[in-house]
C-alpha positions as protocol buffer text, in pm:
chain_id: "A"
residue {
  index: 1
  type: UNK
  ca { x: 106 y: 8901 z: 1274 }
}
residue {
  index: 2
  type: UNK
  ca { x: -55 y: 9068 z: 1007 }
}
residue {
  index: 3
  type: UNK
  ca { x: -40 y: 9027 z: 637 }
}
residue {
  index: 4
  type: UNK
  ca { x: -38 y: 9353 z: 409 }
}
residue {
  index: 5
  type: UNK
  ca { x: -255 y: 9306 z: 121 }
}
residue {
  index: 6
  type: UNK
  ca { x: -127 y: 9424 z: -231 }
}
residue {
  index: 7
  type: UNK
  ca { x: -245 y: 9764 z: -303 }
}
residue {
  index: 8
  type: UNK
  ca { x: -431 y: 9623 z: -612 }
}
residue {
  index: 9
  type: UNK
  ca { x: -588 y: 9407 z: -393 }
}
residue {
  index: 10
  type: UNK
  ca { x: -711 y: 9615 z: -91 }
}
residue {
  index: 11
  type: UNK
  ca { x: -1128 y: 9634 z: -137 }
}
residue {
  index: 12
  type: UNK
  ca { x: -1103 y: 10031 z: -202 }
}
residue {
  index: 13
  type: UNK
  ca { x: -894 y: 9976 z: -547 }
}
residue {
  index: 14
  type: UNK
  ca { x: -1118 y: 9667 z: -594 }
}
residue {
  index: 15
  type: UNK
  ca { x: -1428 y: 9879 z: -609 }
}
residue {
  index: 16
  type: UNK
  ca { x: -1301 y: 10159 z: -814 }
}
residue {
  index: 17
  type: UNK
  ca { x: -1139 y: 9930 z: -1093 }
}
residue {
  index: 18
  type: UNK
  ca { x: -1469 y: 9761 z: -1117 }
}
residue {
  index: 19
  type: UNK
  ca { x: -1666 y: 10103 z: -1143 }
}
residue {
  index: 20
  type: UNK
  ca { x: -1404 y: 10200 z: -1408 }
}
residue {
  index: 21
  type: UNK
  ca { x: -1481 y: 9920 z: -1606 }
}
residue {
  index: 22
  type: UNK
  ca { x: -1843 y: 9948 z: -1585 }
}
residue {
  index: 23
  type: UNK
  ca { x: -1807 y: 10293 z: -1702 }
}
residue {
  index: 24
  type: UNK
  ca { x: -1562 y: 10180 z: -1985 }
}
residue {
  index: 25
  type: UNK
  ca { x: -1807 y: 9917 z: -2098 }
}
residue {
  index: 26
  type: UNK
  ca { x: -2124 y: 10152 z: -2083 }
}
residue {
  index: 27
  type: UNK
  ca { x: -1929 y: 10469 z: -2278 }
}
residue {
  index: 28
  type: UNK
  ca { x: -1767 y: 10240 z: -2559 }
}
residue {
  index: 29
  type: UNK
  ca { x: -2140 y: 10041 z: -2609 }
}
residue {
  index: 30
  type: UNK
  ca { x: -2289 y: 10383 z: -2636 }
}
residue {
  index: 31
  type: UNK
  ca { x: -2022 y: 10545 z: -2890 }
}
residue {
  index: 32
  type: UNK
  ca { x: -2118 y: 10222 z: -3106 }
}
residue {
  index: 33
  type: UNK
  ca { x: -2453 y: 10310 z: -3088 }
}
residue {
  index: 34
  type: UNK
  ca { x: -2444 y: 10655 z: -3181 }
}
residue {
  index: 35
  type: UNK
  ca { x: -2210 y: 10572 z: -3506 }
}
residue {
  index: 36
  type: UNK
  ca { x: -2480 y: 10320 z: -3601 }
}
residue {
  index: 37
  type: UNK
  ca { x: -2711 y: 10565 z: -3538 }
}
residue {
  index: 38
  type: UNK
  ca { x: -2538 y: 10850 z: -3766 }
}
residue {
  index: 39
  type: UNK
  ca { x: -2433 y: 10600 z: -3987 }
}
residue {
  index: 40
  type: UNK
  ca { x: -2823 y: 10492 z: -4066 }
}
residue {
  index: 41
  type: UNK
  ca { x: -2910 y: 10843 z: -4087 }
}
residue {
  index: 42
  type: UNK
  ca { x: -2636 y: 10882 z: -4385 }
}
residue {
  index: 43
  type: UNK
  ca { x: -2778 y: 10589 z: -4549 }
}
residue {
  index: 44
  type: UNK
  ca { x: -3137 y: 10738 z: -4508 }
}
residue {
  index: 45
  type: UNK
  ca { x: -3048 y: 11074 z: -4617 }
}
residue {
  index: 46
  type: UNK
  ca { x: -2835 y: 10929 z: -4915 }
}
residue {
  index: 47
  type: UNK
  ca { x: -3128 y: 10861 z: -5145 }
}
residue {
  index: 48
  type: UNK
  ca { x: -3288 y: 11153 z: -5123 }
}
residue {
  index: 49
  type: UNK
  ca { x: -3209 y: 11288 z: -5437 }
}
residue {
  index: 50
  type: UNK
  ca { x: -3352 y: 10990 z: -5622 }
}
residue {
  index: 51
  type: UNK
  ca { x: -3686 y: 11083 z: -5812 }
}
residue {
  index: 52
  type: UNK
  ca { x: -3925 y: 10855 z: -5973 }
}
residue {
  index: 53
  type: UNK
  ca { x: -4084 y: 10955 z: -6292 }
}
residue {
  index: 54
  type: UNK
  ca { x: -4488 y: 10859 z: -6316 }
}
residue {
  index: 55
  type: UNK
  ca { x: -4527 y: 10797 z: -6707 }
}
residue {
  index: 56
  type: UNK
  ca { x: -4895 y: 10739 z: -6624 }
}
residue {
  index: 57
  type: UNK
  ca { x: -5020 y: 11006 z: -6445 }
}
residue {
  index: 58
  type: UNK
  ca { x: -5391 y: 10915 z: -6439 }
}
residue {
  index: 59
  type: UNK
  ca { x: -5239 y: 10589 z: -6267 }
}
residue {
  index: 60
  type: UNK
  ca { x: -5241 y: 10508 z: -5885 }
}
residue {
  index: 61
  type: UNK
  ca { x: -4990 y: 10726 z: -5685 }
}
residue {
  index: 62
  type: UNK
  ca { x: -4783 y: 10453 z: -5460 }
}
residue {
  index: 63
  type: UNK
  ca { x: -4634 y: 10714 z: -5234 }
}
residue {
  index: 64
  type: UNK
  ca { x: -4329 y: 10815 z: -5424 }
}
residue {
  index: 65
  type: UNK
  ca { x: -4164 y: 11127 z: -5577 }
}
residue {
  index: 66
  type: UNK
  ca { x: -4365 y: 11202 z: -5857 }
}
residue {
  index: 67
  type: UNK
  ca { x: -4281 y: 11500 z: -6117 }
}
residue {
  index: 68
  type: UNK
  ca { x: -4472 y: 11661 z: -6312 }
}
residue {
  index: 69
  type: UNK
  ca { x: -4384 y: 11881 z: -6609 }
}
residue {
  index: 70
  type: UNK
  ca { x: -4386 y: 11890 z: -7004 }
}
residue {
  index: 71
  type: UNK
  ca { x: -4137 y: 11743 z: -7180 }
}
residue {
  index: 72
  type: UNK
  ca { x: -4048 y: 11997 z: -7494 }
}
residue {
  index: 73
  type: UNK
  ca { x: -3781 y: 11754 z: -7662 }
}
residue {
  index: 74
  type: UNK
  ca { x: -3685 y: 11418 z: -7687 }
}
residue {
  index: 75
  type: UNK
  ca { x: -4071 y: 11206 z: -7565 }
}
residue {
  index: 76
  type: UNK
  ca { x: -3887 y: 10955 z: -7739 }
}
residue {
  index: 77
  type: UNK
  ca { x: -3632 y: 10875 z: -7433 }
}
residue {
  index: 78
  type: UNK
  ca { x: -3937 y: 10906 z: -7243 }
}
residue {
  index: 79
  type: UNK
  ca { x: -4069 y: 10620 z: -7431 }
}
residue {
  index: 80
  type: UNK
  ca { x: -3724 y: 10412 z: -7404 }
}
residue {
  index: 81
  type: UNK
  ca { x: -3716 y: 10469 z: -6980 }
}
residue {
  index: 82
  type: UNK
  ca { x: -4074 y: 10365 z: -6945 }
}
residue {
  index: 83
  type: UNK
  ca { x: -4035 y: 10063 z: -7175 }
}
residue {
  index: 84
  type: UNK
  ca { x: -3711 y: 9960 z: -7129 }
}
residue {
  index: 85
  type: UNK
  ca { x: -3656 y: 10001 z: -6769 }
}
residue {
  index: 86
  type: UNK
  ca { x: -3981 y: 10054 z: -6603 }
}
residue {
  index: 87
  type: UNK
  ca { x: -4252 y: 9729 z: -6471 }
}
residue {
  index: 88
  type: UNK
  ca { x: -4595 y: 9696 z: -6417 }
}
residue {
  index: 89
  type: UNK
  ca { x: -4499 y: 9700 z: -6041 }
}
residue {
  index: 90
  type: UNK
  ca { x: -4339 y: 10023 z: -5994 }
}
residue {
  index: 91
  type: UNK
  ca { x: -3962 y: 9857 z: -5945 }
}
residue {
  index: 92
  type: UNK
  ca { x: -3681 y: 9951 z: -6211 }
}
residue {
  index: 93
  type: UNK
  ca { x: -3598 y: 9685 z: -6410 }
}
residue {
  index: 94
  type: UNK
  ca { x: -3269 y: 9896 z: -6502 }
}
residue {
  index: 95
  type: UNK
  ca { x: -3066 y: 10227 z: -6382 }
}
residue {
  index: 96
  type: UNK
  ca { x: -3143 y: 10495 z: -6522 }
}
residue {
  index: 97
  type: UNK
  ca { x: -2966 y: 10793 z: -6510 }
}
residue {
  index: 98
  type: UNK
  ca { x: -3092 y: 11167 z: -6614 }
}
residue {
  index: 99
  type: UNK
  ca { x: -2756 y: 11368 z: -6707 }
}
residue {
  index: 100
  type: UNK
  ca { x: -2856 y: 11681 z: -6788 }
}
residue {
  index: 101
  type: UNK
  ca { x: -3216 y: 11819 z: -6697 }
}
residue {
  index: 102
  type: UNK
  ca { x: -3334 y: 12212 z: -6613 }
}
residue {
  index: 103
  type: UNK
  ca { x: -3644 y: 12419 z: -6539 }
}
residue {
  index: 104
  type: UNK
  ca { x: -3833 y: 12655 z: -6763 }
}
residue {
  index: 105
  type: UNK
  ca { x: -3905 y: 12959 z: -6627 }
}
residue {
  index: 106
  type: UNK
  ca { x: -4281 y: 13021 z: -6567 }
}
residue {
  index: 107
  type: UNK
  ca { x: -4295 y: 13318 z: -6776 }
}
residue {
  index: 108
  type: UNK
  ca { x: -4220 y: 13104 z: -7051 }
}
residue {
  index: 109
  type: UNK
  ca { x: -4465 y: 12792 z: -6985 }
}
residue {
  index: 110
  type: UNK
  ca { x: -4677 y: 12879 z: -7280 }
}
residue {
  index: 111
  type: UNK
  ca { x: -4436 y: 12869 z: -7539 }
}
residue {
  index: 112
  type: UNK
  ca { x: -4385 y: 12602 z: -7782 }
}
């Protein structure tokens, strides 16, 4: 007399529901991965647009955006950012925020 196994039980269906899961496992781990991955990109790519300003230009560069230009109007604000928000160590003591800035054409460089 023989005893019939459950289909779910037979070694065949055994196997392939354990390779299924394996396969589930590995594919899910690896989607987490890649939105960690894209997501730290973002994050990377996010500050980019952030520029620091180097009052002292003579000073010692410490690798970060530095612009340089002439300021026509208003050396007084430039005054207020580098005293009121700006330290000795390069960190902001404050956020600042530049609303309205623009470029001057190079043709016109020499005027006043």
């Amino acid at each position: 007399m023989s005893k019939e196994m459950s289909f779910w039980v037979q070694p065949r269906c055994l196997l392939l529901l354990a390779a299924f899961t394996i396969f589930l496992v590995l594919a899910l781990s690896h989607t987490r991965k890649e939105e960690e991955e894209e997501k730290q990109v973002a994050e990377d790519y996010q500050v980019t647009h952030r520029v620091f300003l180097d009052i002292d230009i003579e000073g010692q560069r410490l690798g970060e955006h530095v612009v340089f230009g002439k300021v026509i109007q208003g050396m007084d604000n430039v005054f207020a950012i580098e005293g009121g928000a700006g330290t000795y160590s390069g960190k902001p003591r404050k956020k600042v925020v530049i609303a309205d800035s623009g470029e001057i054409p190079k043709d016109k460089w020499d005027e006043e």
